[in-house]
Structures are given as C-alpha cells and as structure tokens.
C-alpha positions as CSV (number, residue, x, y, z in Angstrom):
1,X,6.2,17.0,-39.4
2,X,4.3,16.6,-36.1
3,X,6.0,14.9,-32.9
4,X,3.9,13.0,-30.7
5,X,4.7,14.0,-27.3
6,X,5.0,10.9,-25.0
7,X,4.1,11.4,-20.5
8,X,7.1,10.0,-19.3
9,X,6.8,6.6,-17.2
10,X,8.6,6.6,-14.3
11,X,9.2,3.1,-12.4
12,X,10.0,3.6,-9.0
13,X,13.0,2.3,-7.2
14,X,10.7,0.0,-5.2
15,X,7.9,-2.6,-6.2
16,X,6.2,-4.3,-3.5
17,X,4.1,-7.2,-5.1
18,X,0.6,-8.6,-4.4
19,X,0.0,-10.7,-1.2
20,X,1.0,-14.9,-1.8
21,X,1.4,-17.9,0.3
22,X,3.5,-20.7,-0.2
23,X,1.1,-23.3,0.8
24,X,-2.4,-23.2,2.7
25,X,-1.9,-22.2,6.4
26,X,1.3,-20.7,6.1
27,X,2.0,-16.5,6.5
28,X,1.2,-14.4,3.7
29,X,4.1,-12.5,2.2
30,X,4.9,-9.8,-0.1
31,X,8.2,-9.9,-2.7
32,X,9.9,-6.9,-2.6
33,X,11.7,-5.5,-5.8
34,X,14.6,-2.5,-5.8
35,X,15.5,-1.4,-9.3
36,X,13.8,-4.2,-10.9
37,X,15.5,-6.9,-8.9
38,X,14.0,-8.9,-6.3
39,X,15.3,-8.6,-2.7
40,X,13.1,-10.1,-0.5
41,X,10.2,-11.1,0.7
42,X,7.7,-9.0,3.4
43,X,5.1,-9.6,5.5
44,X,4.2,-6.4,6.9
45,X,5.2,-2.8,5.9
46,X,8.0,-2.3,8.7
47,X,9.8,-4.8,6.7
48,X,9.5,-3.3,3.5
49,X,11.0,-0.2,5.3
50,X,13.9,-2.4,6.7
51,X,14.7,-3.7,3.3
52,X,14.9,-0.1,1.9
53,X,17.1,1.1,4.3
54,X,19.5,-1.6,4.0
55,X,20.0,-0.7,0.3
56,X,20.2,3.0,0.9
57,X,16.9,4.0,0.3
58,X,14.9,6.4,2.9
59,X,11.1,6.6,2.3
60,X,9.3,9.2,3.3
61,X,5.7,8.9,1.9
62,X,4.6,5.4,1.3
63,X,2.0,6.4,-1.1
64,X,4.4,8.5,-3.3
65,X,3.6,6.4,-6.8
66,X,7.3,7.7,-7.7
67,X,9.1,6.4,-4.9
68,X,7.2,2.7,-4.3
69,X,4.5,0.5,-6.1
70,X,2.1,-1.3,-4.8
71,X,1.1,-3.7,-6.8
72,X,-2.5,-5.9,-6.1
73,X,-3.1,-3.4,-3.2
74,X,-1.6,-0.9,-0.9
75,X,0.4,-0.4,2.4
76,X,-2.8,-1.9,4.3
77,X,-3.4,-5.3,2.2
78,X,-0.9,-8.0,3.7
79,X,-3.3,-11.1,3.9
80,X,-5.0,-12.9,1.0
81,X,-8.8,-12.4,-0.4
C-alpha cells in the first residue's frame, strides 16, 4: 500500500483581508481576522499591529506567511484599485 504524503497547510493566527469601503468617499479599511474570527477593522498597518497586541499576539515579521495573511495584497495596499 502506498501513502500519499500531504504538505501540511498552516493558517496563520492572523488574516488581514483585501481593501473595501463602505460607500464611495468614505476611508478604505481592512477586516482583520485572529484564529478565524473577525476582530476588527484596519486602515493602516499600525492598527493591525494594535489589534494583535491586544489579543496577545507579538509580530515580528509582517511578511512571515505563517504568522499573518494578506489577502488581495500586502502590508503596502490600504486604498482601493
């Protein structure tokens, strides 16, 4: 019998989603998830940082794919296309 050996697929702790606005004119955001639960919403990176640190978590390297996720961009994309 063979076994198929399966990579392992991590999620991180933390998911910051892509960029979204309410309504025209108003401030883009980004929702923030820990542990597959949303938390909040961001507009810059400082606040994703703020947000982690009130639930316990201490980021070191923001582009660590096993500590955060960006998802529809990276640390840098905060407005819409």
């Amino acid at each position: 019998m063979t076994e198929i050996a399966s990579p392992r697929i991590s999620r991180p702790r933390v998911m910051v989603l892509g960029v979204m606005r309410r309504k025209p004119g108003s401030p883009p955001f980004r929702i923030v998830e820990i542990d597959g639960e949303v938390v909040a919403e961001a507009k810059t990176v400082i606040d994703v940082l703020e947000v982690c640190s009130i639930f316990g978590i201490t980021i070191h390297d923001l582009d660590d794919p096993e500590v955060v996720r960006w998802v529809g961009g990276d640390k840098f994309t905060w407005t819409t296309r």
